[in-house]
C-alpha positions in Angstrom: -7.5 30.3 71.9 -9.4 28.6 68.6 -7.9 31.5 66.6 -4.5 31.6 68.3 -4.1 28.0 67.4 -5.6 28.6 63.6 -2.3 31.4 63.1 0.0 29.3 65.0 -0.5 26.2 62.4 -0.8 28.3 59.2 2.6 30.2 60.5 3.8 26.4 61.2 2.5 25.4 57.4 4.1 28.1 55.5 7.4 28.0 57.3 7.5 23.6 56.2 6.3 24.7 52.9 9.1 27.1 52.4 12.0 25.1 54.6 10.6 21.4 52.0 10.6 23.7 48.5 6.7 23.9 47.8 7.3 27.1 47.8 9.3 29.3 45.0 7.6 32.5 43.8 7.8 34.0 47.1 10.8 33.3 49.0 12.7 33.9 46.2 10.8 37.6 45.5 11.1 38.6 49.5 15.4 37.5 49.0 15.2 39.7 46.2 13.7 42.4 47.5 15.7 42.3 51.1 19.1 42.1 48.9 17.9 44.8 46.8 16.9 47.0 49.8 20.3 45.6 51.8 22.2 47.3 48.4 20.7 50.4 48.1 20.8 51.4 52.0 24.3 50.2 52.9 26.9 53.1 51.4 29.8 53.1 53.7 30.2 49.3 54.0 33.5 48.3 51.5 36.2 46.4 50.6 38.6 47.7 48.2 37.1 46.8 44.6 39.9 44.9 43.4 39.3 42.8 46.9 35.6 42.9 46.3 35.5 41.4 42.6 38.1 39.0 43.4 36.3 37.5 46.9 32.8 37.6 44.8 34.5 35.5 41.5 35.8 32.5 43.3 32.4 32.4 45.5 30.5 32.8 42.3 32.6 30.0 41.1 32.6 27.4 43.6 28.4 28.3 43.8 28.3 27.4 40.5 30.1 24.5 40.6 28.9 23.0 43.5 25.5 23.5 42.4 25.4 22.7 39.0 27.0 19.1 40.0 24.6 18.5 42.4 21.4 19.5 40.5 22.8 16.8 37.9 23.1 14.1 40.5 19.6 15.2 42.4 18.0 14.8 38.9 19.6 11.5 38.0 18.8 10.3 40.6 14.8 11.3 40.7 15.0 10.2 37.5 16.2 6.4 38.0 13.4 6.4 41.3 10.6 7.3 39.0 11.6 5.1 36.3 11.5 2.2 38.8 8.3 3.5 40.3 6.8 3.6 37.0 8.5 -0.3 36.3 6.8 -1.2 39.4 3.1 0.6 38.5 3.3 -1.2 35.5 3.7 -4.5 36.8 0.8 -4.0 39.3 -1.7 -3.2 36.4 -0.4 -6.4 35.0 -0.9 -8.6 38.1 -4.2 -7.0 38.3 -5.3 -7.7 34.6 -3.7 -11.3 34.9 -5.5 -12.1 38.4 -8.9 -12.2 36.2 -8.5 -15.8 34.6 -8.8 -17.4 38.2 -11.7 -18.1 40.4 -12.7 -15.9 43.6 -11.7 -15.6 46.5 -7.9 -14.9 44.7 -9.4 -12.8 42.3 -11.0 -10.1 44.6 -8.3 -10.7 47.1 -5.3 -10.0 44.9 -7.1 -6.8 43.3 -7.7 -5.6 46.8 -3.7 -5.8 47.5 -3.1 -4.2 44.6 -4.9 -1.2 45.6 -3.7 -1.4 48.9 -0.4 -1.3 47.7 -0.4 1.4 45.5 -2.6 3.5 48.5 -0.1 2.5 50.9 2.8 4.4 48.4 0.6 7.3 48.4 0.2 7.5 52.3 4.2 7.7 52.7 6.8 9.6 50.9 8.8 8.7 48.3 12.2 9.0 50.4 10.1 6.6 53.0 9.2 4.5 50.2 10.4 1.3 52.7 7.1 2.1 54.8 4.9 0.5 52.3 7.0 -3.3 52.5 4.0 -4.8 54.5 1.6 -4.0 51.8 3.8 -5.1 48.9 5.0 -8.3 50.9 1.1 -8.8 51.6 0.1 -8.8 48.0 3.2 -11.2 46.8 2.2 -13.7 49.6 -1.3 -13.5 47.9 -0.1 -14.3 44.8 2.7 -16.7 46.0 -0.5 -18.5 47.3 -2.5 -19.2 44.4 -3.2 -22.2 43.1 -3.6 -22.8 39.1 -6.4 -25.3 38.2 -5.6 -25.2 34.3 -3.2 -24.3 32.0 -3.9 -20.9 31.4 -4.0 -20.2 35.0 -0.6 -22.3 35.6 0.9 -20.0 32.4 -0.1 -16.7 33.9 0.6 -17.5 37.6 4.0 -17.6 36.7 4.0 -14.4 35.1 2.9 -13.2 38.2 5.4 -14.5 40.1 8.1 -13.4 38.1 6.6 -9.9 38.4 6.3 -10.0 41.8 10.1 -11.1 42.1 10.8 -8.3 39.4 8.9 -5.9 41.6 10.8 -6.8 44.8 14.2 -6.0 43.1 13.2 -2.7 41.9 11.3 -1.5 45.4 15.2 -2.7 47.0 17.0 -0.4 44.6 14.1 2.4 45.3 14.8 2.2 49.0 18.7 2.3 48.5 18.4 5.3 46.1 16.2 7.2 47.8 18.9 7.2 51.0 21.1 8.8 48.7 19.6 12.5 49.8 22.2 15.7 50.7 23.9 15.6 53.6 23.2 18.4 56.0 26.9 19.3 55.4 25.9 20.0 51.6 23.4 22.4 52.8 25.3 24.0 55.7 27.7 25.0 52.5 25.4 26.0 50.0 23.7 28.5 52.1 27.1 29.8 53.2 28.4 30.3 49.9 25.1 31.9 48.9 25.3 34.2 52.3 28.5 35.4 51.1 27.6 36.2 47.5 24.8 38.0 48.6 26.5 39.8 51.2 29.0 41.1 48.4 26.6 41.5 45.3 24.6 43.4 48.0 28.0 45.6 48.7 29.8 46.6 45.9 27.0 48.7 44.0 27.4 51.6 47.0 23.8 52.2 47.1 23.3 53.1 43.5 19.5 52.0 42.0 20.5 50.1 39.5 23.0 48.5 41.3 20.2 47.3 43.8 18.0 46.2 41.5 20.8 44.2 40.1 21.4 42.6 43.4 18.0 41.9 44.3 17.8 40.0 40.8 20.7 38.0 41.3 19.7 36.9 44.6 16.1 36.2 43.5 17.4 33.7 40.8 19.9 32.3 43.3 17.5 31.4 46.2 15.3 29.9 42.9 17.6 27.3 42.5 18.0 27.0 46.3 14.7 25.7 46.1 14.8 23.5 42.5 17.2 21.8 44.1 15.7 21.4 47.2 12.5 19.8 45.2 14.7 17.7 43.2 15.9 16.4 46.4 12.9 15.8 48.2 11.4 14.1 45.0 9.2 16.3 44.4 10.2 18.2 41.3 7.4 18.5 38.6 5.4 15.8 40.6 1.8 16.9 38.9 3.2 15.5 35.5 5.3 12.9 36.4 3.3 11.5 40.0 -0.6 12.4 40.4 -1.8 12.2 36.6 -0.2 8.7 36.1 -1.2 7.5 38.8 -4.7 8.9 38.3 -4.6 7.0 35.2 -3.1 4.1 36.4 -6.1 3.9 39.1 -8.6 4.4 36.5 -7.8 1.6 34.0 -8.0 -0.7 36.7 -11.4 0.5 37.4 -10.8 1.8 40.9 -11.4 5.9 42.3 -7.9 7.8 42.7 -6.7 8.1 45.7 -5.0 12.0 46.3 -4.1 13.2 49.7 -6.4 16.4 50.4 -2.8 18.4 51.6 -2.0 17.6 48.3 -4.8 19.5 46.9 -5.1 22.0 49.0 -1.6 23.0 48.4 -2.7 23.4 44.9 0.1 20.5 43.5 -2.6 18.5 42.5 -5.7 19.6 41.3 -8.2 16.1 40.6 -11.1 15.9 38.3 -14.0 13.2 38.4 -14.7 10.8 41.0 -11.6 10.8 43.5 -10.4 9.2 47.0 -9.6 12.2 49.1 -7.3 10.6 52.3 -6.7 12.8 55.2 -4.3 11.9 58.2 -5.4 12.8 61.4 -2.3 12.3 63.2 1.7 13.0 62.9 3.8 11.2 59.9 4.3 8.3 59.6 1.5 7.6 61.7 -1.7 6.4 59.3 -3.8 4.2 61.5 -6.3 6.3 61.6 -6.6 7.9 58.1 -9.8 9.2 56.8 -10.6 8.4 53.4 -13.5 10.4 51.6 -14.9 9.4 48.2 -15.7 12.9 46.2 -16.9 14.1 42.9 -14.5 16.5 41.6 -15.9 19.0 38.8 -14.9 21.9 36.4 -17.0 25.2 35.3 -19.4 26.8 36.6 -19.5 24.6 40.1 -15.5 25.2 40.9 -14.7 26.8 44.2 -13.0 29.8 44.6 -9.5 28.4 45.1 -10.0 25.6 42.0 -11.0 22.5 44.1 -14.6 21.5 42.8 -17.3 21.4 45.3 -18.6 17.6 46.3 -21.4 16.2 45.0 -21.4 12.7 47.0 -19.1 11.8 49.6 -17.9 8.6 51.6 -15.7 8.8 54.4 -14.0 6.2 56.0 -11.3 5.6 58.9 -9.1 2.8 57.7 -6.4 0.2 59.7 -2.8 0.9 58.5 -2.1 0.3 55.6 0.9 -2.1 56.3 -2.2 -4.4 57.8 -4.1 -4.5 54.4 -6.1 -7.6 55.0 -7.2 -6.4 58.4 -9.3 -4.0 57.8 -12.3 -4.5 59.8 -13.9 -0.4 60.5 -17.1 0.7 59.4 -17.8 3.0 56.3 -20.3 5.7 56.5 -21.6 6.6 52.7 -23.5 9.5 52.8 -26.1 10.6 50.1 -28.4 13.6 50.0 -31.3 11.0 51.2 -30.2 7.9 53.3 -27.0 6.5 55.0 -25.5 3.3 54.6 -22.6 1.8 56.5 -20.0 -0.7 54.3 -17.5 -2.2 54.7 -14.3 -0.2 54.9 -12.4 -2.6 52.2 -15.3 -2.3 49.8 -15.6 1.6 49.9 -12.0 2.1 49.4 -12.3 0.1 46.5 -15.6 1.5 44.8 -16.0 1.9 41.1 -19.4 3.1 41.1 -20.5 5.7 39.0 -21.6 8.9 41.0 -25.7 8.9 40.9 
C-alpha cells in the first residue's frame, strides 16, 4: 500500500511538473520523438500537396503570430511584477536598516515583520501574491505605531511611512498584474493550432527518414515554446537568477538565514549554499498553518549529496502559525545539535543569525 502510494504521488508530481512548465527537456524530446515516429509510420494518410502546404502555411502563420505576441506580453508583464517586487524588497531592507535608531521593543518588533513579510511572499506564489496582505498590513501597522522621541527618529519615521505607503501602491499594482494570466481560451487555441501543425508536418513527408526526423525537430522546438511561455506565464521564467539569489542576498544583509522552500530544491530550481531556512508544507496550498521550518547548513565539495543538495550539518525545525498571523506566533522550536536539545521560541528560531558551531 506504502509503495502504491509512493508511485501514485511521483506519477501525480511529474504530471504538475510537466502540465506548470518545470519541465522542458523532456516533454519536448518525447513530442519529438512521437511526431517523428507518427511521420515515418503513417504512408497512406494524404492530402493533395498543394492542399497540404497551403493548410500547414496559414497554421504555421497564425502559430506564429499568436505566439510571438503573447510571449511579448507574458514577458512584459513578468517583467513589470519583478520590477515592483524588487521596488518593494528594496524598501524592506530600508525600513529594516532605518528601524535601528529607535529603542526596543519597535526595533525587534519591526525587524521581525520584516522577515515575516518577506517569508510570508515566499510561502505563496507570485500570481497569489494578495495572500501575503496580513503580513504586509501587520508590519505597516507596526511602523504606523511608532513613536519618535528625537529628531533623528521623527526624520526617519517618516521615511518609513512614506515607504510603507510606497510599498502598498506597488503590492496593489502587483495583485492587479498578476490577474492578468492567459485565459483558458488562449490555451484551448494554442494547443489546437499546434495539434494541427503537427498532424500535417507529421503527414506530408510520406514516411521518408529524413522527413521524420524533420518532423520530430519541429515539433520538439514547438512544444519548447509551449512550455517558455507557459513559465513566463506562471512567473516562473529564469526564477534562479532573477527570484532565489536576490532574495538570498537580500536575507543575508539584513543578517537573517534564507528562507527556500525544500520543493524548491528538490526540484533542482534552487540549489542554496550556507546556512539556510528550509520550509516544508505539510498540507494542500494555500494552506500554511502548519509549515515546518528547518534551519540547515548547506555545503559544496566533497560533502555534496548525490543529487547536489549538501548534507546538514545542524538542523532546527519548527512548526509555525500562518503567516498572515505574524505576531501570533506562540509554538515551540525544537533545535537539535549532535549533543543536547533545546526548545525556543518559534519567532526567535525563524529569525536566527547564528553562526553554525
Amino acid at each position: 500500500m506504502g509503495y502504491r502510494h509512493t508511485v501514485l504521488r511521483s506519477i501525480k508530481g511529474a504530471v504538475r511538473s510537466v502540465v506548470h512548465g518545470e519541465i522542458i527537456m523532456w516533454p519536448a524530446v518525447l513530442a519529438g520523438l512521437g511526431a517523428a515516429a507518427l511521420s515515418y509510420f503513417i504512408v497512406t494518410v494524404h492530402l493533395n500537396l498543394s492542399v497540404e502546404v497551403a493548410l500547414a502555411s496559414m497554421t504555421t502563420f497564425l502559430f506564429g503570430v499568436l505566439l510571438a505576441f503573447t510571449i511579448a506580453r507574458t514577458r512584459e508583464r513578468l517583467t513589470m511584477i519583478r520590477e515592483l517586487m524588487a521596488r518593494g524588497n528594496s524598501s524592506l531592507q530600508s525600513i529594516h536598516q532605518m528601524v535601528g535608531v529607535f529603542p526596543e521593543p519597535a526595533r525587534t518588533r519591526v525587524r521581525a515583520l520584516v522577515d515575516t513579510q518577506l517569508t510570508s511572499q515566499i510561502d505563496y506564489r507570485l500570481v497569489d501574491n494578495h495572500l501575503s496582505s496580513p503580513a504586509h498590513d501587520a508590519l505597516v501597522e507596526a511602523v504606523y505605531a511608532i513613536v519618535p522621541a528625537t529628531s533623528q527618529e521623527e526624520i526617519l519615521y517618516k521615511e518609513m511611512v512614506e515607504l510603507c505607503a510606497q510599498m502598498s501602491a506597488e503590492r496593489a499594482l502587483i495583485d492587479t498584474t498578476t490577474g492578468q494570466s492567459l485565459m483558458p481560451v488562449e490555451w484551448i487555441g494554442m494547443l489546437l493550432l499546434l495539434a494541427m501543425i503537427v498532424g500535417l508536418i507529421a503527414v506530408m513527408p510520406g514516411g521518408t527518414v529524413w522527413g521524420a526526423l524533420v518532423a520530430g525537430v519541429l515539433t520538439g522546438t514547438l512544444v519548447t515554446l509551449l512550455i517558455v511561455l507557459r513559465q513566463l506565464d506562471r512567473l516562473v521564467w529564469h526564477e534562479q537568477a532573477s527570484i532565489w539569489e536576490p532574495t538570498t542576498r537580500l536575507f543575508r544583509s539584513m543578517g537573517l538565514d534564507p528562507y527556500v522552500p525544500r520543493l524548491v530544491i528538490d526540484s533542482g530550481r534552487y540549489i542554496p549554499t550556507g546556512r539556510v531556512r528550509v520550509v516544508d508544507y505539510p498540507d494542500p496550498y494555500p494552506d500554511r498553518t502548519r509549515k515546518v521550518v528547518t534551519v540547515a547548513e548547506f555545503g559544496a565539495g566533497p560533502g555534496e549529496a548525490p543529487s547536489g543538495r549538501p548534507g546538514l550539518t545542524r538542523t532546527a525545525t519548527a512548526t509555525a502559525a500562518s503567516a498572515p498571523k505574524p505576531t501570533t506566533a506562540t509554538t515551540a522550536t525544537t533545535v537539535t545539535t549532535a549533543t543536547s536539545a533545546t526548545h525556543v521560541p518559534a519567532s526567535e528560531a525563524s529569525t536566527s543569525n547564528t553562526p553554525t558551531g
